[in-house]
C-alpha positions in Angstrom: 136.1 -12.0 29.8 136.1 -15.1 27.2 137.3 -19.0 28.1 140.1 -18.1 26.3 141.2 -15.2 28.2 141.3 -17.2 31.8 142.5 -20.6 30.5 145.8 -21.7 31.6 148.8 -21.5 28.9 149.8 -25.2 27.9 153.0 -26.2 29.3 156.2 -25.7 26.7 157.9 -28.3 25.4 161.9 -27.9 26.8 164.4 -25.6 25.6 166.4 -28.1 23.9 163.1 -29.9 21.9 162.1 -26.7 21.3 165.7 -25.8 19.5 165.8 -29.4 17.8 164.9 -27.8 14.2 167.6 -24.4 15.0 170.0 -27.1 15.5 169.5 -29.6 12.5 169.2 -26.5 10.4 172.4 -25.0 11.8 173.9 -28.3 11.5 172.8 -28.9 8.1 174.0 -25.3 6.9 177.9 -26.0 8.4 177.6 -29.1 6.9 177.1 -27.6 3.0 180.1 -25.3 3.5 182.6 -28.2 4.8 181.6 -29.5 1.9 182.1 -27.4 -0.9 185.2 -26.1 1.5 186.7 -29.3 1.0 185.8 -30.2 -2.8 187.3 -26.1 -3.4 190.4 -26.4 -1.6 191.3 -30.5 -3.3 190.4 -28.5 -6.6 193.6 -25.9 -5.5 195.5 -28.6 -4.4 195.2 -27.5 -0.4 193.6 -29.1 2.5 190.8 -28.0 3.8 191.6 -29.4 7.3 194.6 -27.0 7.6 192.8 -24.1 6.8 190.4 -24.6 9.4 193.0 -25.7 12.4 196.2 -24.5 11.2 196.6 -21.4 9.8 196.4 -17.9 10.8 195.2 -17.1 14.6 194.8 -21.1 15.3 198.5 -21.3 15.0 198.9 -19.0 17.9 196.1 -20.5 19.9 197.7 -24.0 19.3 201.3 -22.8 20.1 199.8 -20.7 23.8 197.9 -24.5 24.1 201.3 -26.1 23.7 204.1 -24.5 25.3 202.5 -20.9 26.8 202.5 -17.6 26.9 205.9 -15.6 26.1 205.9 -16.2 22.9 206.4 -12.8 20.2 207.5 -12.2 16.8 209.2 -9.0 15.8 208.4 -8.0 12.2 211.0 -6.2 9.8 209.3 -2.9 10.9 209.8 -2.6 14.5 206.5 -4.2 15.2 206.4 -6.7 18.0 203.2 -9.6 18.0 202.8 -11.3 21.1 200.9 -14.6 22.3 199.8 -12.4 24.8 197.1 -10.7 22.9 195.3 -14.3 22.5 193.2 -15.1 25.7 193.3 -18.0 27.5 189.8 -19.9 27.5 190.4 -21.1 24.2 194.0 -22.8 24.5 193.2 -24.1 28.2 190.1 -26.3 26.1 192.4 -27.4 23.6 195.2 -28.3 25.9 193.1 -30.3 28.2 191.0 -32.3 25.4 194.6 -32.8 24.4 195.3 -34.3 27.9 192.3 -36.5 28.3 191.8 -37.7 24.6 194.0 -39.1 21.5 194.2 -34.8 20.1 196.4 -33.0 18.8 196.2 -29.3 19.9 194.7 -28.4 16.6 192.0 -31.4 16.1 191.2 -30.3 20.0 191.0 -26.6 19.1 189.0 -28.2 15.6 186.2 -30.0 18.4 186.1 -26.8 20.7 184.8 -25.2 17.5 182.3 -27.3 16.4 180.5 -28.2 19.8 181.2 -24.3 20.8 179.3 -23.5 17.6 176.4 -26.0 18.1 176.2 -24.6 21.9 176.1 -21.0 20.5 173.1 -22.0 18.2 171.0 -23.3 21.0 171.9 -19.7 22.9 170.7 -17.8 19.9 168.0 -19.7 19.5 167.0 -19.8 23.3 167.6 -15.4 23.2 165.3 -15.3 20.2 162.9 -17.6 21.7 162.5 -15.8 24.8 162.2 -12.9 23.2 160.2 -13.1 19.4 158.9 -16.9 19.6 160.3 -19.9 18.4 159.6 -19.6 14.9 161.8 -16.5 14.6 164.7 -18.2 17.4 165.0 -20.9 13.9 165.2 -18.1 11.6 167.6 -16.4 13.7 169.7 -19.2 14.1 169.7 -19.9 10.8 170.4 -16.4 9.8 173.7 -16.8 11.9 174.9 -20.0 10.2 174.6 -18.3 6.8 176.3 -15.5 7.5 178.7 -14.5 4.6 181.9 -15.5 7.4 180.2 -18.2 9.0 182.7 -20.8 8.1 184.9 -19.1 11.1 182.7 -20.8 13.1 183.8 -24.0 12.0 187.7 -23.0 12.5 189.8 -23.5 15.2 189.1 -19.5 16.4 187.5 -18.0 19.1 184.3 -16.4 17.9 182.0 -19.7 18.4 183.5 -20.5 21.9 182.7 -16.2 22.8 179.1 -16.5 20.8 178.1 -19.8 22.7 179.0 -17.9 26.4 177.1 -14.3 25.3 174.4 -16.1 23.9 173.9 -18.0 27.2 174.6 -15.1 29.6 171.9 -12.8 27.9 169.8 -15.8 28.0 170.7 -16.0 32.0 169.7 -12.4 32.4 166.6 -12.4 30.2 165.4 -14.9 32.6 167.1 -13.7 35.8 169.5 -16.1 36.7 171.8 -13.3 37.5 174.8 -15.7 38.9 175.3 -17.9 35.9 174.8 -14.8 33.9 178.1 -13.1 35.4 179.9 -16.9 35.6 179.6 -16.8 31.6 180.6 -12.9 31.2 183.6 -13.7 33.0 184.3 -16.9 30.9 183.6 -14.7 27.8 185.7 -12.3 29.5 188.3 -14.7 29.5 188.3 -15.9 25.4 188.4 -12.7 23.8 188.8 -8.8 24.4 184.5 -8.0 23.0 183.7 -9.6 26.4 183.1 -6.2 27.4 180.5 -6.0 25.9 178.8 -8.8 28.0 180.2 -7.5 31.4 178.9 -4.3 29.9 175.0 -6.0 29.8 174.9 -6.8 33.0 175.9 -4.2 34.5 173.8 -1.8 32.4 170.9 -4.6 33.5 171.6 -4.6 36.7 171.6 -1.2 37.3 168.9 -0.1 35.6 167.0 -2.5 37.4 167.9 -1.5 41.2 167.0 2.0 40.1 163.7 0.2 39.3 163.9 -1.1 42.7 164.5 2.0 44.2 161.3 4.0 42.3 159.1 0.6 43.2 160.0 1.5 47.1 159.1 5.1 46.5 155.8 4.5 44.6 154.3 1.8 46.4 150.8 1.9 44.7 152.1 1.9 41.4 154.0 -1.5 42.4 151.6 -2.7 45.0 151.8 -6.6 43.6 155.3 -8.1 42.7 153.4 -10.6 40.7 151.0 -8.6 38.7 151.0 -9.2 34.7 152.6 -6.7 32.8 149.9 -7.6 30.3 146.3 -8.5 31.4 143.4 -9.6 29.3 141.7 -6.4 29.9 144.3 -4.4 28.0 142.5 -3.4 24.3 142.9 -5.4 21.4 146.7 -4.9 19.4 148.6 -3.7 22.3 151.2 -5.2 23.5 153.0 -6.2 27.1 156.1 -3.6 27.6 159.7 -4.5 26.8 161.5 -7.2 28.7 162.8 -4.9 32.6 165.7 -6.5 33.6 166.2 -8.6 36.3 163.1 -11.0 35.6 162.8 -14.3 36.4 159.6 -15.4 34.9 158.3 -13.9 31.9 155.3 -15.2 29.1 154.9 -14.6 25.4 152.1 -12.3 24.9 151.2 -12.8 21.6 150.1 -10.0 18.8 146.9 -10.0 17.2 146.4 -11.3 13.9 144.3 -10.2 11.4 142.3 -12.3 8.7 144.6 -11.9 6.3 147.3 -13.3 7.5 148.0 -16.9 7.5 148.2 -19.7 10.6 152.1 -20.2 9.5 153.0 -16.9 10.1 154.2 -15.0 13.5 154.2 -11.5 14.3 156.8 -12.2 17.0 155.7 -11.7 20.1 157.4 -9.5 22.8 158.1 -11.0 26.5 155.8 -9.6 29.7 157.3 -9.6 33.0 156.2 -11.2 36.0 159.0 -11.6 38.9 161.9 -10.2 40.0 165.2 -12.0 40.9 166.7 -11.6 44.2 168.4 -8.5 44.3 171.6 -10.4 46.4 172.1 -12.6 43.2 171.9 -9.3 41.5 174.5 -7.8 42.9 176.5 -11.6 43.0 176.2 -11.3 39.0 177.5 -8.0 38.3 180.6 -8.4 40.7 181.2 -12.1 39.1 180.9 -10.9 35.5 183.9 -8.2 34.9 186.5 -11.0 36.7 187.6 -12.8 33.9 188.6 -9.8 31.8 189.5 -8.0 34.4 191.5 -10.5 35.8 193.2 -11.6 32.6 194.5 -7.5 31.7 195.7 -7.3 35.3 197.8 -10.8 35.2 199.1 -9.5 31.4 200.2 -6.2 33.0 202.3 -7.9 35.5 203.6 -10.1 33.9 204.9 -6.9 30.7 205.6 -4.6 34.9 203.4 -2.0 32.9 200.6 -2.7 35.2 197.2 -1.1 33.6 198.9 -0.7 30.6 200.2 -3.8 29.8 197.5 -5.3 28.0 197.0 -1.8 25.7 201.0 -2.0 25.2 200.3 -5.6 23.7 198.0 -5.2 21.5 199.5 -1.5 19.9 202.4 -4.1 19.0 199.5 -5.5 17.0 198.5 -2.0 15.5 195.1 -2.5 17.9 193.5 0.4 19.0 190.2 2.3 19.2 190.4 5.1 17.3 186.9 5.5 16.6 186.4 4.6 13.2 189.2 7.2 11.7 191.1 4.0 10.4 188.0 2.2 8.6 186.7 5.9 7.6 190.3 6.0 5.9 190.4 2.6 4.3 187.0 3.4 2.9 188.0 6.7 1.5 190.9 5.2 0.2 188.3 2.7 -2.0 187.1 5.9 -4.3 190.3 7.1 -5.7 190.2 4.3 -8.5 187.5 1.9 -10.6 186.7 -0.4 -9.6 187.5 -0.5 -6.1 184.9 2.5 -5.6 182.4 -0.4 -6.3 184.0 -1.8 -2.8 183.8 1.3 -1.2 180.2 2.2 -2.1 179.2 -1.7 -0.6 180.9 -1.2 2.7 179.2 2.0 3.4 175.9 0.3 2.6 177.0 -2.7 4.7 177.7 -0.3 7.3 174.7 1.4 7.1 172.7 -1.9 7.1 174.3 -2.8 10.3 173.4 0.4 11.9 169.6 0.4 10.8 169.2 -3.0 12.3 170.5 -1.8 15.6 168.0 1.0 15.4 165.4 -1.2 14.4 165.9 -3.4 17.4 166.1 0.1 19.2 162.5 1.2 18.0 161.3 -2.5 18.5 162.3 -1.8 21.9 164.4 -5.1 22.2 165.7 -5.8 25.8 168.1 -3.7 27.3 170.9 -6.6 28.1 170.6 -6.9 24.0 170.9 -3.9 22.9 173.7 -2.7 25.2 175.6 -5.8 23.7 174.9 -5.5 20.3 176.1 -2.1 20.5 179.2 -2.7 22.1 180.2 -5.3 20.0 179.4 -3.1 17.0 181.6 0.1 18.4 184.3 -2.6 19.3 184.5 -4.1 15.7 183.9 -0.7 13.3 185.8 1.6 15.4 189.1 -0.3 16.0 191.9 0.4 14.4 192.7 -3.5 13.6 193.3 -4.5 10.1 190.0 -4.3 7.9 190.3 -7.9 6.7 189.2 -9.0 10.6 186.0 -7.0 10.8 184.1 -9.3 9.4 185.0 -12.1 11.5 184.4 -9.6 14.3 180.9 -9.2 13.7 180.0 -12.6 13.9 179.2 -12.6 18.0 176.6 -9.6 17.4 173.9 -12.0 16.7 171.1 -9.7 18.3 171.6 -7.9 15.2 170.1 -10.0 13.4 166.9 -10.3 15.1 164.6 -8.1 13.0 165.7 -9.9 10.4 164.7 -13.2 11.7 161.6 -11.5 12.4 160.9 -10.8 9.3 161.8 -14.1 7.7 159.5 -16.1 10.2 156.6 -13.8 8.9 157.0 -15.8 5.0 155.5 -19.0 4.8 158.0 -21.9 5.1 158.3 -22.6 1.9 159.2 -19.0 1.1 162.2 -18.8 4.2 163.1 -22.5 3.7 163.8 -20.9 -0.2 165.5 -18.2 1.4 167.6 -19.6 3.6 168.9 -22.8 1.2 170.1 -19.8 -1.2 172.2 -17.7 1.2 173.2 -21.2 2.2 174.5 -21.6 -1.3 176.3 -18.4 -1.2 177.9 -18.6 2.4 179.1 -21.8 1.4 181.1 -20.9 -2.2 181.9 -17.3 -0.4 183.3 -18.7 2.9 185.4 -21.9 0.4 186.8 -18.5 -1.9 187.5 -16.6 1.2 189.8 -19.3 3.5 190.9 -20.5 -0.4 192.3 -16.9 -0.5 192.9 -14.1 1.6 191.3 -15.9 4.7 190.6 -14.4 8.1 194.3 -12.9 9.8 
């Protein structure tokens, strides 16, 4: 055994020094399209400040902020939209920034975004960290802000405020703090209807790890000592330490192995090694807390409609919501290939869709944690499979950052110059794409 094997790992700098480049980056990135938002939109004779706070879905969140649920429209052909498809996380912020400052229930619903969106950074960055290394945890983050909808996380919607509580609950289980992790699932639970899908990772975490309990208790040597290394020195050159096991508490990047070739700059992002276990009482605490929000939200919609279970489901058909399981989108597509050019359209959503689904297996193969891919995957089925008008998929897919991890991977492998290239031209084109998009059709 070499010096370097038994010498101590230097202390890390904190989380939030450590994300001080994700964050300026981010910043920097929101700041370009805001920009070119507002020189496109005075160009058009529009405000750029409208279509951020007051249009579309921030109308209804402003008007539930303002005066509460039992509002509903009924359209000319039968169908009936209600205020009470909009959860309530987002309009309690706004309406009690509007109590305690000088807002209006749009600028407050304007500042949720933005510091919900800097807050979701920092959780992507801090999931990416724990997981691949700091270098990729930027490139993630980064990755996320240039995302071709990623001026909806400067509007006055929900998807930053739901990103910034799933980032930090899978952060909260990657490092077993099991009780804030089901306190933000149920807050998540409680801004939009894809908080399943982080009440879905921790239970799946939480589950599979008491069965790990239980097999521990049964095999006593193979588990004699709680606090062995998943990875020890010993172990022969390029292997690595196994996937995160959920329920940890204390975990350490085992880097990989470089070769000569490859340059100092350059990370192979390194996969987490468990050391502890959290207690299973908090466990248990976390899993129960987690489903309350939603839970709690569809049960107070269903008595208030007296249709109980159903309520919510009731609601949202009025909407032409449903899970169909990708028969409406499989339509839509279809429906792209009976003329030129839309068939150009069609043939770039199926490869979009098949992009999506290959980075989900990647992270599968990669074996990322179990908390991330359970949520990735749910947020996925959620978003494809609905029946919800196409034009909101997009916008939909914005929480599933995990996504986007092999990705970030990849990018942190390039030296900086090459991903600081990279990422300044899909900057570029987030930035005229997301100005053309609100200019235009815009997110419903």
């Amino acid at each position: 055994m070499t010096d370097l094997d038994t010498r101590a790992a230097p202390p890390r700098a904190p989380l939030l020094r450590r994300a001080a480049p994700a964050l300026l980056g981010y910043a920097a990135v929101r700041a370009l399209g805001l920009v070119v938002l507002a020189v496109w939109s005075a160009a058009r004779g529009k405000s750029a400040y409208t279509l951020l706070t007051a249009r579309w879905d921030s109308l209804w969140y402003t008007r539930v902020a303002e005066l509460g649920y039992g509002y509903a429209v009924r359209l000319p052909n039968g169908d009936v939209h209600s205020n009470l498809a909009f959860f309530p996380l987002l309009p309690w912020l706004e309406r009690l920034l509007h109590a305690v400052l000088p807002l209006s229930y749009a600028d407050a619903g304007f500042v949720v975004s933005v510091l919900a969106s800097l807050a979701a950074a920092c959780g992507i960055f801090a999931v990416a960290d724990r997981v691949y290394g700091a270098r990729a945890g930027v490139c993630a983050v980064l990755l996320w802000a240039v995302l071709p909808v990623g001026i909806v996380q400067s509007m006055a919607y929900s998807e930053s405020l739901f990103t910034a509580l799933a980032a930090w609950s899978l952060y909260a289980l990657l490092t077993g703090r099991w009780i804030t992790a089901g306190v933000l699932a149920a807050l998540a639970g409680l801004t939009r209807p894809v908080g399943a899908a982080v009440v879905a990772a921790v239970w799946v975490a939480g589950v599979i790890s008491f069965v790990r309990d239980r097999s521990a208790m049964r095999r006593p040597s193979a588990y004699g000592d709680r606090h062995a290394p998943a990875h020890t020195p010993s172990a022969p050159e390029g292997s690595h330490a196994p996937a995160h096991t959920p329920g940890a508490s204390q975990v350490t990047h085992t880097p990989a192995p470089t070769t000569g070739a490859e340059a100092p700059s350059r990370t192979s992002c390194p996969q987490v090694a468990v050391v502890t276990q959290a207690s299973p009482l908090h466990r248990a605490l976390g899993m129960l807390i987690a489903p309350l929000g939603a839970a709690g939200y569809v049960l107070w919609v269903g008595q208030r409609t007296g249709k109980g279970l159903f309520g919510y489901l009731d609601i949202q058909a009025g909407w032409r919501n449903g899970f169909d399981g990708g028969y409406a989108f499989a339509r839509f597509v279809a429906a792209k290939f009976t003329s030129f050019p839309s068939a150009l359209a069609g043939v770039g959503l199926i490869v979009g869709v098949a992009l999506l689904l290959w980075l989900y297996l990647t992270g599968v193969r990669r074996r990322q944690p179990v908390e991330l891919l359970v949520y990735t995957g749910v947020v996925l089925a959620l978003a494809l499979c609905a029946s919800s008008y196409f034009g909101s998929k997009p916008r939909l897919l914005v929480p599933a950052f995990p996504v986007l991890l092999p990705l970030a991977c990849a990018l942190a492998r390039l030296r900086t110059s090459r991903s600081v290239l990279v990422t300044a031209l899909l900057a570029v084109a987030s930035a005229v794409y997301g100005a053309f998009w609100l200019n235009g059709s815009g997110p419903p």
